[in-house]
Biopython code that builds the backbone (N, CA, C, O; Angstrom):
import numpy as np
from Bio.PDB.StructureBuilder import StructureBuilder

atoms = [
    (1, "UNK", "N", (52.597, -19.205, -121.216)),
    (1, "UNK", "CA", (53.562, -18.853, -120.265)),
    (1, "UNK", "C", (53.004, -18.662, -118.872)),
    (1, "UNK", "O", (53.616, -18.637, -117.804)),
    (2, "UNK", "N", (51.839, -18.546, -119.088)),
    (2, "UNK", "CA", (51.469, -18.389, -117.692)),
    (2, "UNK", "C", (51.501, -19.910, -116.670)),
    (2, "UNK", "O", (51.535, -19.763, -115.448)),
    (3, "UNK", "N", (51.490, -20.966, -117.115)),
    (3, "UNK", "CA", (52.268, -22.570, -116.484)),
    (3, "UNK", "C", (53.514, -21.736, -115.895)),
    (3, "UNK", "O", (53.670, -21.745, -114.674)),
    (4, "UNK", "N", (54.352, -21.058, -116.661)),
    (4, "UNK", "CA", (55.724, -21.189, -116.008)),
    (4, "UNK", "C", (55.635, -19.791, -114.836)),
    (4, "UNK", "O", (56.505, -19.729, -113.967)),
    (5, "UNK", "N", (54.623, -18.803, -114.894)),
    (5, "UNK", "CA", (54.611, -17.963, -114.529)),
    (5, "UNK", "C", (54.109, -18.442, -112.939)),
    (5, "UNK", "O", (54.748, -18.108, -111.942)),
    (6, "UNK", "N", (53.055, -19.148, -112.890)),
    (6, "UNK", "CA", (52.453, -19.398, -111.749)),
    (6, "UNK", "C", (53.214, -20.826, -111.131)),
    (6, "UNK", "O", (52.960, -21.326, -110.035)),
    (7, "UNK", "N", (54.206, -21.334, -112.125)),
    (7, "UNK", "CA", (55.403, -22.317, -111.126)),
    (7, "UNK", "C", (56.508, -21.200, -110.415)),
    (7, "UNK", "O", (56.956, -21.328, -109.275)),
    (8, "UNK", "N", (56.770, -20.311, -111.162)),
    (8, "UNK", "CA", (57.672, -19.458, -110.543)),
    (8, "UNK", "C", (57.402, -18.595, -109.398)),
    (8, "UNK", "O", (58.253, -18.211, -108.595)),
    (9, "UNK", "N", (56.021, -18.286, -109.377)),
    (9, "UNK", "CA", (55.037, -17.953, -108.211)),
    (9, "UNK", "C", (55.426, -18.702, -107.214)),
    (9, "UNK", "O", (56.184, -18.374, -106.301)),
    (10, "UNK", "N", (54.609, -20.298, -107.485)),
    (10, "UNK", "CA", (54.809, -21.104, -106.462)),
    (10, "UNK", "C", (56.230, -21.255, -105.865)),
    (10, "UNK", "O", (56.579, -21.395, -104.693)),
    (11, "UNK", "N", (56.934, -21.186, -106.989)),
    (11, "UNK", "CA", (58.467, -21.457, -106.254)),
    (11, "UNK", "C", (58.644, -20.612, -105.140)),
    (11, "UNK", "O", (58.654, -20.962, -103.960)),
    (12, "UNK", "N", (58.776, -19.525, -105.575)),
    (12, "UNK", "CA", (59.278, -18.054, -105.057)),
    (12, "UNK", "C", (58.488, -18.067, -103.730)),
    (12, "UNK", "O", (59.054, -17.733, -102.689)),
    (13, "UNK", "N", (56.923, -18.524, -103.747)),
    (13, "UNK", "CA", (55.964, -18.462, -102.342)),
    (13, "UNK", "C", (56.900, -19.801, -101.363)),
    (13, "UNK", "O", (57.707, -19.432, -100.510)),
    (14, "UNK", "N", (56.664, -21.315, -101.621)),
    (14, "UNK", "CA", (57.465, -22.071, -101.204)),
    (14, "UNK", "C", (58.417, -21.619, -100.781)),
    (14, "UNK", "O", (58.571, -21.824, -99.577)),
    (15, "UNK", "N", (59.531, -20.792, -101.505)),
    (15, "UNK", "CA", (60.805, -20.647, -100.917)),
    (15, "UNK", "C", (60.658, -19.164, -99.864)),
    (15, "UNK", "O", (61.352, -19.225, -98.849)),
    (16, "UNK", "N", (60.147, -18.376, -99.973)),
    (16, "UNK", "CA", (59.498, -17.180, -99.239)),
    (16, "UNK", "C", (58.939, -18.370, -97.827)),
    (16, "UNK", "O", (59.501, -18.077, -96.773)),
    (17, "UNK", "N", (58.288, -19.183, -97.748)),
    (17, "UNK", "CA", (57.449, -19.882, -97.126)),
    (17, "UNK", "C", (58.723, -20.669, -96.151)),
    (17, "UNK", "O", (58.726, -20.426, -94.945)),
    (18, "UNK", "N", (59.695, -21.527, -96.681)),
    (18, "UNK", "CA", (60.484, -21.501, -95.799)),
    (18, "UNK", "C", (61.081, -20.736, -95.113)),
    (18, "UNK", "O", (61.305, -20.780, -93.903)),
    (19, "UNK", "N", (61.429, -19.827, -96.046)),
    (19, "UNK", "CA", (62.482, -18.281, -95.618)),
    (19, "UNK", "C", (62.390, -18.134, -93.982)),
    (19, "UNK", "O", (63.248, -18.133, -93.099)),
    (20, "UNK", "N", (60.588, -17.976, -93.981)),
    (20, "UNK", "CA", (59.835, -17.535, -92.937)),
    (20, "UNK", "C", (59.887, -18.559, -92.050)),
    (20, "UNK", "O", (60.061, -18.114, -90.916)),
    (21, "UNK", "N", (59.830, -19.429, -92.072)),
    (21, "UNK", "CA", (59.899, -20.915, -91.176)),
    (21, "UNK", "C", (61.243, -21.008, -90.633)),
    (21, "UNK", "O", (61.406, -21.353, -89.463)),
    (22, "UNK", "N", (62.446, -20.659, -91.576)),
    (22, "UNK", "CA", (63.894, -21.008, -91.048)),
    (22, "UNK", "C", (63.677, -19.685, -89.939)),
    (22, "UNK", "O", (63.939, -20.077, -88.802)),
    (23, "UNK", "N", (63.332, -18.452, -89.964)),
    (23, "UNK", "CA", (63.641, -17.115, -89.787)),
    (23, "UNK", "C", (62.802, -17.356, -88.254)),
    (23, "UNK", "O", (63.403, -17.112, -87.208)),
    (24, "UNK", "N", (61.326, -17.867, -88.238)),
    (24, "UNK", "CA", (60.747, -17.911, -87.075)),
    (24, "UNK", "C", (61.469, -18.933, -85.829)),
    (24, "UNK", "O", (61.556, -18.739, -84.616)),
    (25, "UNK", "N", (62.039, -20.347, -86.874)),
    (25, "UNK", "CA", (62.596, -21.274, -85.931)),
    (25, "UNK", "C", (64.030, -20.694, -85.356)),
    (25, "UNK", "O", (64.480, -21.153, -84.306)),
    (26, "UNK", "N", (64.702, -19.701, -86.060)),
    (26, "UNK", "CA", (66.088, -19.671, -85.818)),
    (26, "UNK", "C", (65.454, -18.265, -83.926)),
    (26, "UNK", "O", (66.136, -18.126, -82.911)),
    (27, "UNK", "N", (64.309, -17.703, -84.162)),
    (27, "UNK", "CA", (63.997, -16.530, -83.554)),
    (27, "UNK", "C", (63.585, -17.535, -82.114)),
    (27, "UNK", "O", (63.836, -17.287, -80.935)),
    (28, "UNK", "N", (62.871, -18.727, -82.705)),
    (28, "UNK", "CA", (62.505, -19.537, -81.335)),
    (28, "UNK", "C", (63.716, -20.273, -80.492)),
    (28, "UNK", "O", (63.733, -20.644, -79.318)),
    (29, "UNK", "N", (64.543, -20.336, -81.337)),
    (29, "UNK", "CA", (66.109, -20.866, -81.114)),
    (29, "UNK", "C", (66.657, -20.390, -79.885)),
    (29, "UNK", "O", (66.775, -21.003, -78.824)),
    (30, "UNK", "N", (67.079, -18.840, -80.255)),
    (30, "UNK", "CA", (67.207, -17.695, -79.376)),
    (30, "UNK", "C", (66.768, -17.544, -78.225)),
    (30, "UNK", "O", (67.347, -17.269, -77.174)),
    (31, "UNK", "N", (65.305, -17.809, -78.553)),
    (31, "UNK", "CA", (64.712, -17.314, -77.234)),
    (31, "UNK", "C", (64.694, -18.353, -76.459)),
    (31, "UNK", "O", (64.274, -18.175, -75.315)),
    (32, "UNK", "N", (65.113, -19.625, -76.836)),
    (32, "UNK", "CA", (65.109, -21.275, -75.934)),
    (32, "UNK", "C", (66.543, -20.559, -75.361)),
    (32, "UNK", "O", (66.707, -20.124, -74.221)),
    (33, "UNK", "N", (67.354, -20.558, -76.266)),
    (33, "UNK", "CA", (68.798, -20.207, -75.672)),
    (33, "UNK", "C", (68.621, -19.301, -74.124)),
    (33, "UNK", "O", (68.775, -19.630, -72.948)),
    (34, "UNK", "N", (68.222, -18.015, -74.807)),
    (34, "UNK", "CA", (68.485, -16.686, -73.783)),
    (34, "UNK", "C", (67.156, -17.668, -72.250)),
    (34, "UNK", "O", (67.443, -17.580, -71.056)),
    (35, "UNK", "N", (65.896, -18.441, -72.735)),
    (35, "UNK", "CA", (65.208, -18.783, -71.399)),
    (35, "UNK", "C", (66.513, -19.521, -70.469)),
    (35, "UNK", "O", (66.915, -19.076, -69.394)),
    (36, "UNK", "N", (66.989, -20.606, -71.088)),
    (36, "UNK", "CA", (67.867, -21.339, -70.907)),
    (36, "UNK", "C", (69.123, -20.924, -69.995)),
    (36, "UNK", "O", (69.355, -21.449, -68.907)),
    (37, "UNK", "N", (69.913, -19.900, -70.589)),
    (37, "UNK", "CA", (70.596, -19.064, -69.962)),
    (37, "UNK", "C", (70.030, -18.406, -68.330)),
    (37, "UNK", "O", (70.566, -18.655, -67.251)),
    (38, "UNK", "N", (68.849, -17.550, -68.552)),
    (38, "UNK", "CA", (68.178, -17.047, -67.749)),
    (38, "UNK", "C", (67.850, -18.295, -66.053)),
    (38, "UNK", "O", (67.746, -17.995, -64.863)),
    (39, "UNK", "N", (67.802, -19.294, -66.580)),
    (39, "UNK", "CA", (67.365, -20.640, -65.629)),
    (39, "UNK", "C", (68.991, -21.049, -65.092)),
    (39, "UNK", "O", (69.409, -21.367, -63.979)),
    (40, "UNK", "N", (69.658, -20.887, -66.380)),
    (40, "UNK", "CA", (71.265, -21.531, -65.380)),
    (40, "UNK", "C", (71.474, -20.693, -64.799)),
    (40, "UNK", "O", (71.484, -21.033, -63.617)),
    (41, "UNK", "N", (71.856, -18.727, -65.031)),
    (41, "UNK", "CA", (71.900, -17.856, -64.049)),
    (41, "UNK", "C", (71.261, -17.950, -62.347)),
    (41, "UNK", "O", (71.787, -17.802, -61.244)),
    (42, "UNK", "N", (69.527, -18.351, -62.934)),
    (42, "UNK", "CA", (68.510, -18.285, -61.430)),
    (42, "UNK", "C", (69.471, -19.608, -60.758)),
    (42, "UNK", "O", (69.812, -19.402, -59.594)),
    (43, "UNK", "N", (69.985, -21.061, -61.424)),
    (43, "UNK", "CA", (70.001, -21.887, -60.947)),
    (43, "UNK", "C", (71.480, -21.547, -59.915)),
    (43, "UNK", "O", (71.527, -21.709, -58.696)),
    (44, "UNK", "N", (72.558, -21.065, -60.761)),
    (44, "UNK", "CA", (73.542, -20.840, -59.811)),
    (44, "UNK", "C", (73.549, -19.637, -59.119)),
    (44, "UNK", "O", (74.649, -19.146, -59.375)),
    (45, "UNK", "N", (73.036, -19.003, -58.501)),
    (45, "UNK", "CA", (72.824, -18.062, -57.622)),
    (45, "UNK", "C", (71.939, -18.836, -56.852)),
    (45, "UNK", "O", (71.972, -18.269, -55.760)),
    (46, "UNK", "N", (70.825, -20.211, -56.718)),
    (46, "UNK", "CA", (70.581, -20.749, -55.801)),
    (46, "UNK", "C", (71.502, -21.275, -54.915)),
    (46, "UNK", "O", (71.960, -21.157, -53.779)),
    (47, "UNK", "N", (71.578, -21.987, -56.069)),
    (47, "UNK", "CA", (73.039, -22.820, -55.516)),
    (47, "UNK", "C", (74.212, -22.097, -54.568)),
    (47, "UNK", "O", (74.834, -22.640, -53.655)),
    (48, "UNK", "N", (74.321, -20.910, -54.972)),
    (48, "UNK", "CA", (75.696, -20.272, -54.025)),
    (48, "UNK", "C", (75.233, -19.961, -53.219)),
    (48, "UNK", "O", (75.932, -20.074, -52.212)),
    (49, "UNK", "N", (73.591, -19.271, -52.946)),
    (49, "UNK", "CA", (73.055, -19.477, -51.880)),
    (49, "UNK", "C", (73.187, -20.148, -50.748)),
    (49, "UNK", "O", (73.550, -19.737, -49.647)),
    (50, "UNK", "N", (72.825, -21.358, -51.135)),
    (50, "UNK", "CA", (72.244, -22.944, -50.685)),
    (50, "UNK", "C", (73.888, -22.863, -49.772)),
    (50, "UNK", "O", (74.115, -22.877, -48.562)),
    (51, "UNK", "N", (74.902, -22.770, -51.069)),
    (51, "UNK", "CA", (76.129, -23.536, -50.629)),
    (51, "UNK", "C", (76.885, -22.180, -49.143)),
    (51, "UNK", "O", (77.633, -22.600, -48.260)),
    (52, "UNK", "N", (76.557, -21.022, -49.206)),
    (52, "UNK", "CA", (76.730, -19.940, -48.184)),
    (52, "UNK", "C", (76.319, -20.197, -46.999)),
    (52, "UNK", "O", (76.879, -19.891, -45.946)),
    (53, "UNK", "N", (75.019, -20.945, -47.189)),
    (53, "UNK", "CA", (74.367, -20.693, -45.662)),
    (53, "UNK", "C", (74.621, -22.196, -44.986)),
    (53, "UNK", "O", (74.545, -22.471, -43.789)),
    (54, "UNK", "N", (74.987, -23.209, -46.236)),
    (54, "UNK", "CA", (75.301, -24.237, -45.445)),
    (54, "UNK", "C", (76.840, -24.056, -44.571)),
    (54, "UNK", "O", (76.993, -24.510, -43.437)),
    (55, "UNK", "N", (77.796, -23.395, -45.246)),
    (55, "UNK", "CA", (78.778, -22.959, -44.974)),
    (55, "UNK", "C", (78.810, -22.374, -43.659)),
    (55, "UNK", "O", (79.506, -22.762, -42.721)),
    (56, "UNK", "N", (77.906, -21.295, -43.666)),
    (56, "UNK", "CA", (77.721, -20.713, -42.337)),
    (56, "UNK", "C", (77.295, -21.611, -41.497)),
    (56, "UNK", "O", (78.027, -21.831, -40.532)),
    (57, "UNK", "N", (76.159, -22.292, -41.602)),
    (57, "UNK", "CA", (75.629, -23.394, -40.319)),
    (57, "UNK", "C", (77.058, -24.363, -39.941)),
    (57, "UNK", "O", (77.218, -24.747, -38.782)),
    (58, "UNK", "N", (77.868, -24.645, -40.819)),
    (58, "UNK", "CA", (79.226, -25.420, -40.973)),
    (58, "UNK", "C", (79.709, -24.689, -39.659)),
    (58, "UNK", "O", (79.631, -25.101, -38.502)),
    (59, "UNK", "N", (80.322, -23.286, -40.215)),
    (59, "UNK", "CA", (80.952, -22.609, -39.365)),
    (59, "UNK", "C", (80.068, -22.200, -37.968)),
    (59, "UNK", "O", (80.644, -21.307, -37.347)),
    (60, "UNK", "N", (79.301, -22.471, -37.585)),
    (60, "UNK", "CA", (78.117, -22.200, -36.604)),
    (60, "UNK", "C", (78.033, -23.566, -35.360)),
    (60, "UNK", "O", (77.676, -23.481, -34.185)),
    (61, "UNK", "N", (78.475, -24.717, -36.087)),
    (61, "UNK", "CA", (78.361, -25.844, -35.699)),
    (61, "UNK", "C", (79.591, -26.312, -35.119)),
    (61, "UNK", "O", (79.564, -27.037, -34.125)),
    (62, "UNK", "N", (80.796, -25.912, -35.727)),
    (62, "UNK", "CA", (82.042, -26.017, -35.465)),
    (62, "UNK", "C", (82.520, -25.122, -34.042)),
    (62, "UNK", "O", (83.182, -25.520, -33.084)),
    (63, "UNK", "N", (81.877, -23.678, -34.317)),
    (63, "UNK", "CA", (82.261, -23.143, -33.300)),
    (63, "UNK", "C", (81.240, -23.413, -31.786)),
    (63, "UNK", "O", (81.502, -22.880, -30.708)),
    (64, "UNK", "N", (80.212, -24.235, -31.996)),
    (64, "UNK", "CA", (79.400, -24.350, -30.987)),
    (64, "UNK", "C", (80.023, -25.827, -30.477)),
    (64, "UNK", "O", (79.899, -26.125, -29.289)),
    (65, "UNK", "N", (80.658, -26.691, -31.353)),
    (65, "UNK", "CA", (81.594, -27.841, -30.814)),
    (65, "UNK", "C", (82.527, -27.883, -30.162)),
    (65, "UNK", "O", (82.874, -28.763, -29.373)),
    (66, "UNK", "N", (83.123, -26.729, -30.491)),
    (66, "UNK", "CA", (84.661, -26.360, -29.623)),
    (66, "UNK", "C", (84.127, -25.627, -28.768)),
    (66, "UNK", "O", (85.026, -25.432, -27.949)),
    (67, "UNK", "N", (83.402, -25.196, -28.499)),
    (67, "UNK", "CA", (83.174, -24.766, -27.291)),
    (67, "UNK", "C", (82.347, -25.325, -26.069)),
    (67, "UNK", "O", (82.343, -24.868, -24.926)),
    (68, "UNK", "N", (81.600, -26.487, -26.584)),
    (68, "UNK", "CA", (81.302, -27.693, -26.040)),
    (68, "UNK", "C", (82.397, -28.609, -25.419)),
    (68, "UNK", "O", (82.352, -29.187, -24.333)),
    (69, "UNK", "N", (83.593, -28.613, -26.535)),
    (69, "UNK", "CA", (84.526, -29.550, -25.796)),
    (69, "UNK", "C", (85.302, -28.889, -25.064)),
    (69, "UNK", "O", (86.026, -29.496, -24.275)),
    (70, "UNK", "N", (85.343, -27.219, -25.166)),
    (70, "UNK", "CA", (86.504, -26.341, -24.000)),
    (70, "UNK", "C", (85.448, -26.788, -23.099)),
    (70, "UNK", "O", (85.797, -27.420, -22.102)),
    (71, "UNK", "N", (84.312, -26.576, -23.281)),
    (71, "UNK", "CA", (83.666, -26.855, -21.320)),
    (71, "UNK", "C", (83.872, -28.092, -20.810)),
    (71, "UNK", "O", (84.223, -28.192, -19.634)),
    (72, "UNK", "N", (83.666, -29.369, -21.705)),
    (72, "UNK", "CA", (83.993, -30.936, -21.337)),
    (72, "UNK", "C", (85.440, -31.111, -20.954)),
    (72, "UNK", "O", (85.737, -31.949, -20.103)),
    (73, "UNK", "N", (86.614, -30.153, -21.703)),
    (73, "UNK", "CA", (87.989, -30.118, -21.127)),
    (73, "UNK", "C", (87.915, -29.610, -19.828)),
    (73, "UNK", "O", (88.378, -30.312, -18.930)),
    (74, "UNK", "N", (87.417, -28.512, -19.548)),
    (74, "UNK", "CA", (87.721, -27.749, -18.312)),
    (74, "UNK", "C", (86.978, -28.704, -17.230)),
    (74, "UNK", "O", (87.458, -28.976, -16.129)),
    (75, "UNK", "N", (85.814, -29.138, -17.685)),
    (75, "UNK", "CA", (85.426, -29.997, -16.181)),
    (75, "UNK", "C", (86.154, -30.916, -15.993)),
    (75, "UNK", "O", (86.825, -31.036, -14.968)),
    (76, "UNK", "N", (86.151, -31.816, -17.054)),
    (76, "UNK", "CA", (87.261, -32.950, -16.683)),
    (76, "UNK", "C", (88.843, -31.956, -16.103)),
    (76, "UNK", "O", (89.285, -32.294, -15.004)),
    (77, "UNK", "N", (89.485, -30.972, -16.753)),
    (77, "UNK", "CA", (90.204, -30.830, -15.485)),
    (77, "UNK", "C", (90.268, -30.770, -14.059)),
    (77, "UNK", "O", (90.974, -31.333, -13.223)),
    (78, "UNK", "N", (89.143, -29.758, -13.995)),
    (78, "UNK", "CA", (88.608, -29.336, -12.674)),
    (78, "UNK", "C", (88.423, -30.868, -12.077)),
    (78, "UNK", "O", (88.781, -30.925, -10.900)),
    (79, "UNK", "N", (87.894, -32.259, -12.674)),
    (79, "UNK", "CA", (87.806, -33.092, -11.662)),
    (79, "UNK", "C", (88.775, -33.860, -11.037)),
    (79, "UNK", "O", (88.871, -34.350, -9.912)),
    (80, "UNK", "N", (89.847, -33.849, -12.559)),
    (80, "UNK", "CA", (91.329, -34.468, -12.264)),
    (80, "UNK", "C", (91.877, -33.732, -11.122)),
    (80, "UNK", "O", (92.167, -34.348, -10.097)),
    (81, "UNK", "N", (92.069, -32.267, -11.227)),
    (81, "UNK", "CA", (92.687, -31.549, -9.762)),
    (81, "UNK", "C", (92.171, -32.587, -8.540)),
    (81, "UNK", "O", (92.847, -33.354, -7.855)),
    (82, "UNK", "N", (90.510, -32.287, -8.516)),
    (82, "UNK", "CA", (89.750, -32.274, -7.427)),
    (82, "UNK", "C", (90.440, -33.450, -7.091)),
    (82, "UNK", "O", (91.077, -33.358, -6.041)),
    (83, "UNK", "N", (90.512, -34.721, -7.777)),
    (83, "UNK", "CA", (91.068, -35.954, -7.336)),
    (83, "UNK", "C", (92.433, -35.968, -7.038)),
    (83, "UNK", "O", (92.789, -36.787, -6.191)),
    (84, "UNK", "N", (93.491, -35.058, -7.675)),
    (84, "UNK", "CA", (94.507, -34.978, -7.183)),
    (84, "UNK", "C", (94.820, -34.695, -6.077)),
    (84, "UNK", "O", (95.841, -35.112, -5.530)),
    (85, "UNK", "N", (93.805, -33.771, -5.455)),
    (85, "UNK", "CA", (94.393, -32.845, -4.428)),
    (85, "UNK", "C", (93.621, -34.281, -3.756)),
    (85, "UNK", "O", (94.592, -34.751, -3.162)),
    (86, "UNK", "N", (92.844, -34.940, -3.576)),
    (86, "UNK", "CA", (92.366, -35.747, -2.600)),
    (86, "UNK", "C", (93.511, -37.145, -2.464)),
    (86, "UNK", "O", (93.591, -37.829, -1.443)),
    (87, "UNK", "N", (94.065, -37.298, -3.300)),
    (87, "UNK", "CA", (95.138, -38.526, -3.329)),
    (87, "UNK", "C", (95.899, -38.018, -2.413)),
    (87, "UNK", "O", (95.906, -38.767, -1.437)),
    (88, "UNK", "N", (96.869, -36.634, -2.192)),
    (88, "UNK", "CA", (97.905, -37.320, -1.185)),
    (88, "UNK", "C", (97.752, -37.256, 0.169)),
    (88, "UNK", "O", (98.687, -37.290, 0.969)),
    (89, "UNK", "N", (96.248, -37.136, 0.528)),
    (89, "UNK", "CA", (95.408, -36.863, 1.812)),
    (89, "UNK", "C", (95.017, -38.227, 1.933)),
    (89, "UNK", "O", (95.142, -38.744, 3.043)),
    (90, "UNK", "N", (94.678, -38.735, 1.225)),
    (90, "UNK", "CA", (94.146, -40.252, 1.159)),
    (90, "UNK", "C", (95.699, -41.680, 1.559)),
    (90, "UNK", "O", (95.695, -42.707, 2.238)),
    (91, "UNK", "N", (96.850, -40.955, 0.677)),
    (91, "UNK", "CA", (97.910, -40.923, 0.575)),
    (91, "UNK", "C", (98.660, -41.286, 2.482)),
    (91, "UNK", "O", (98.942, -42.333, 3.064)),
    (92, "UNK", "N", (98.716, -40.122, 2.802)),
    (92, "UNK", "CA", (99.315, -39.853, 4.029)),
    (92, "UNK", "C", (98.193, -40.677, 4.994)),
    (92, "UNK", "O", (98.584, -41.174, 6.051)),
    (93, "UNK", "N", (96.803, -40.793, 4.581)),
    (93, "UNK", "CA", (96.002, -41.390, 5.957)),
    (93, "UNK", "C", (96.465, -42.899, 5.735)),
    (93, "UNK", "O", (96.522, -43.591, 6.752)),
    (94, "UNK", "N", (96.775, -43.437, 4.612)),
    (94, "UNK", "CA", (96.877, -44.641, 4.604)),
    (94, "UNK", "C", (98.171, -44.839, 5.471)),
    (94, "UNK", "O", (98.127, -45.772, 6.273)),
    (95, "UNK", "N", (99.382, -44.041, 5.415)),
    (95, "UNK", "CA", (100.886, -44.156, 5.872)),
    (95, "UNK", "C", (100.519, -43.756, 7.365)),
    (95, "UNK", "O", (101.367, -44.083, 8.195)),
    (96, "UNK", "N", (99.516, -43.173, 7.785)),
    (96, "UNK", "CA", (99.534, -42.743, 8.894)),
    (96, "UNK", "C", (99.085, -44.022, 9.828)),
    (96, "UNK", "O", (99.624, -44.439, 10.853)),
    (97, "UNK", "N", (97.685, -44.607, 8.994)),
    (97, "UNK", "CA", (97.125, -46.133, 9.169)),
    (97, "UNK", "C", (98.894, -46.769, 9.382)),
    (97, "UNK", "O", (99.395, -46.697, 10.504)),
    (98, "UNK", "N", (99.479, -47.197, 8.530)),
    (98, "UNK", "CA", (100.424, -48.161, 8.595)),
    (98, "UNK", "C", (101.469, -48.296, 9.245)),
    (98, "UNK", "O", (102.198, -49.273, 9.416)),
    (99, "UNK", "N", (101.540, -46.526, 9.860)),
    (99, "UNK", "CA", (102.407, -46.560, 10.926)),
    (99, "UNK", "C", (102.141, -46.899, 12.402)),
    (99, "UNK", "O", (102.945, -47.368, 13.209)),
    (100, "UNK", "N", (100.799, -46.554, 12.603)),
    (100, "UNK", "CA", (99.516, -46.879, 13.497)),
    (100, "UNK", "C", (99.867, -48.788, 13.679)),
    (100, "UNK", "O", (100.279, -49.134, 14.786)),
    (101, "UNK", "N", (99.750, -49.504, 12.976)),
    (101, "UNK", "CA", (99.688, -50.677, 12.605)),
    (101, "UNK", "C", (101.246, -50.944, 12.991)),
    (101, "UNK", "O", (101.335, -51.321, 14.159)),
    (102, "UNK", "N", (102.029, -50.886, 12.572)),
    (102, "UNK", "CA", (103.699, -50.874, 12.857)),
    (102, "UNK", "C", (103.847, -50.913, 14.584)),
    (102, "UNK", "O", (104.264, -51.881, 15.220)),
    (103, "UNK", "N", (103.397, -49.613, 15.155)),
    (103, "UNK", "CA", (103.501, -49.650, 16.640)),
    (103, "UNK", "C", (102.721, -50.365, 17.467)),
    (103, "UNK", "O", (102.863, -50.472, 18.685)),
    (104, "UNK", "N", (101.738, -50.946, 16.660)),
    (104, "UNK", "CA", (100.739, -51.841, 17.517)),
    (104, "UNK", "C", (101.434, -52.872, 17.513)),
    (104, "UNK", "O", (101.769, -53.488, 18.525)),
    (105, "UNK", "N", (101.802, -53.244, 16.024)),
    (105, "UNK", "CA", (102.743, -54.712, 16.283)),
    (105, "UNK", "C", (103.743, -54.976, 16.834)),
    (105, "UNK", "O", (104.019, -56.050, 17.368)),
    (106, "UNK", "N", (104.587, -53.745, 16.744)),
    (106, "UNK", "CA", (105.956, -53.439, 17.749)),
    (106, "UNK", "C", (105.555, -53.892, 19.217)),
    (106, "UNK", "O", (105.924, -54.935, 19.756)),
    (107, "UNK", "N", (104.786, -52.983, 19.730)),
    (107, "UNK", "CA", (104.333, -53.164, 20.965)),
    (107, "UNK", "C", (103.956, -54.355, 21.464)),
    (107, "UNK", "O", (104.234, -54.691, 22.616)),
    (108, "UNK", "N", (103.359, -55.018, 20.724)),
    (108, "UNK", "CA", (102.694, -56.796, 21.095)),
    (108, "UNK", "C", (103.949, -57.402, 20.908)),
    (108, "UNK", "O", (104.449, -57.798, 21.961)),
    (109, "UNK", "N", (104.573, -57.584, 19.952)),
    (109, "UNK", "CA", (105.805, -58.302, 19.867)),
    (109, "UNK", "C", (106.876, -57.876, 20.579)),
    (109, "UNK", "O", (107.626, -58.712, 21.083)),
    (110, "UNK", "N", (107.065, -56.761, 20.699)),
    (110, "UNK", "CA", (108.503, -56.701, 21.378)),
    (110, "UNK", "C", (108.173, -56.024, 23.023)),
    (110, "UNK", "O", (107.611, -54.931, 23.093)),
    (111, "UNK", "N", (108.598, -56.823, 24.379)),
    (111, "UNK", "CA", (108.365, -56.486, 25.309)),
    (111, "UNK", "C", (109.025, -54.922, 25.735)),
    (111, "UNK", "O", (108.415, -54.066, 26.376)),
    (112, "UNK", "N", (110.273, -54.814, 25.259)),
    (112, "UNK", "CA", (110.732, -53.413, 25.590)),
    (112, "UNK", "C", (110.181, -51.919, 24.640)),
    (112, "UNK", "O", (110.317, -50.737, 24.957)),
    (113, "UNK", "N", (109.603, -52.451, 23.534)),
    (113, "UNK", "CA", (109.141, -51.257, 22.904)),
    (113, "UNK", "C", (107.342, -50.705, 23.504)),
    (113, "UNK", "O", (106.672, -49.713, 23.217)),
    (114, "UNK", "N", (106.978, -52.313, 24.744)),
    (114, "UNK", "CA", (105.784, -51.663, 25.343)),
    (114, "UNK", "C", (106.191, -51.112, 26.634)),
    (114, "UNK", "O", (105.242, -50.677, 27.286)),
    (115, "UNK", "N", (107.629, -50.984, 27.323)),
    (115, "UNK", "CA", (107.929, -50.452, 28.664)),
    (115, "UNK", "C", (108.010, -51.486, 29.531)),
    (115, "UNK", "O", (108.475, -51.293, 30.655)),
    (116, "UNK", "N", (107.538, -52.817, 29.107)),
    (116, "UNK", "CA", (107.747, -53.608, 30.443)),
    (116, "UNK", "C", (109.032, -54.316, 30.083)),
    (116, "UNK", "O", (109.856, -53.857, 29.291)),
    (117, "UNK", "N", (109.176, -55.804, 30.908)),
    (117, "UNK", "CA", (110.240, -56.382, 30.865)),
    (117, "UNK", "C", (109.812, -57.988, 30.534)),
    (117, "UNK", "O", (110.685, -58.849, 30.424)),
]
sb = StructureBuilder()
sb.init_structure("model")
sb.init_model(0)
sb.init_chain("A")
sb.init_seg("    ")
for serial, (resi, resn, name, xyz) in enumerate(atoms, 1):
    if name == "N":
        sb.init_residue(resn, " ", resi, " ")
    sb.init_atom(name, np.array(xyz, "f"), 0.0, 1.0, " ", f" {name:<3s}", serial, name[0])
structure = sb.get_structure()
């Protein structure tokens, strides 16, 4: 009996022997899991990081644009005035020219509008 005694040994060690193998792999399992976990946590808190401050430079960039183009609006107004106000000065010298021009021709052409006869 001792054949069956020392197969039942072996069995019992073998199966003890996995026991321990399923028990260590299921423990390494875990701890892949929980590293695993631990890395997606670190990874998205980079990430919201990353995605915050780009956000901010967003908002940083936007407001430094519009305020680039209020100054490019305001000069270009300021130059449109400037030219406005110079048109109807430019305006009147030309009418003033053409009236200038009118009495010169009056005068050459017509003998009574120069006083003689």
């Amino acid at each position: 009996m001792s054949t069956g005694t020392d197969r039942r040994t072996a069995v019992d060690a073998a199966i003890s022997k996995v026991l321990a193998a399923e028990q260590e792999a299921l423990a390494g399992i875990a701890a892949c899991e929980q590293r695993a976990e631990e890395i997606r946590r670190h990874a998205q808190a980079t990430v919201r990081a990353q995605i915050r401050e780009a956000q901010a430079r967003i908002t940083r960039l936007h407001g430094d644009c519009a305020q680039r183009n209020s100054e490019l609006v305001a000069a270009l107004e300021r130059e449109a005035e400037s030219r406005t106000a110079e048109i109807p000065a430019a305006a009147l010298e030309n009418e003033l020219i053409r009236g200038a021009v009118r009495a010169v021709a009056a005068a050459l052409t017509d003998p009574e509008a120069s006083g003689g006869h």
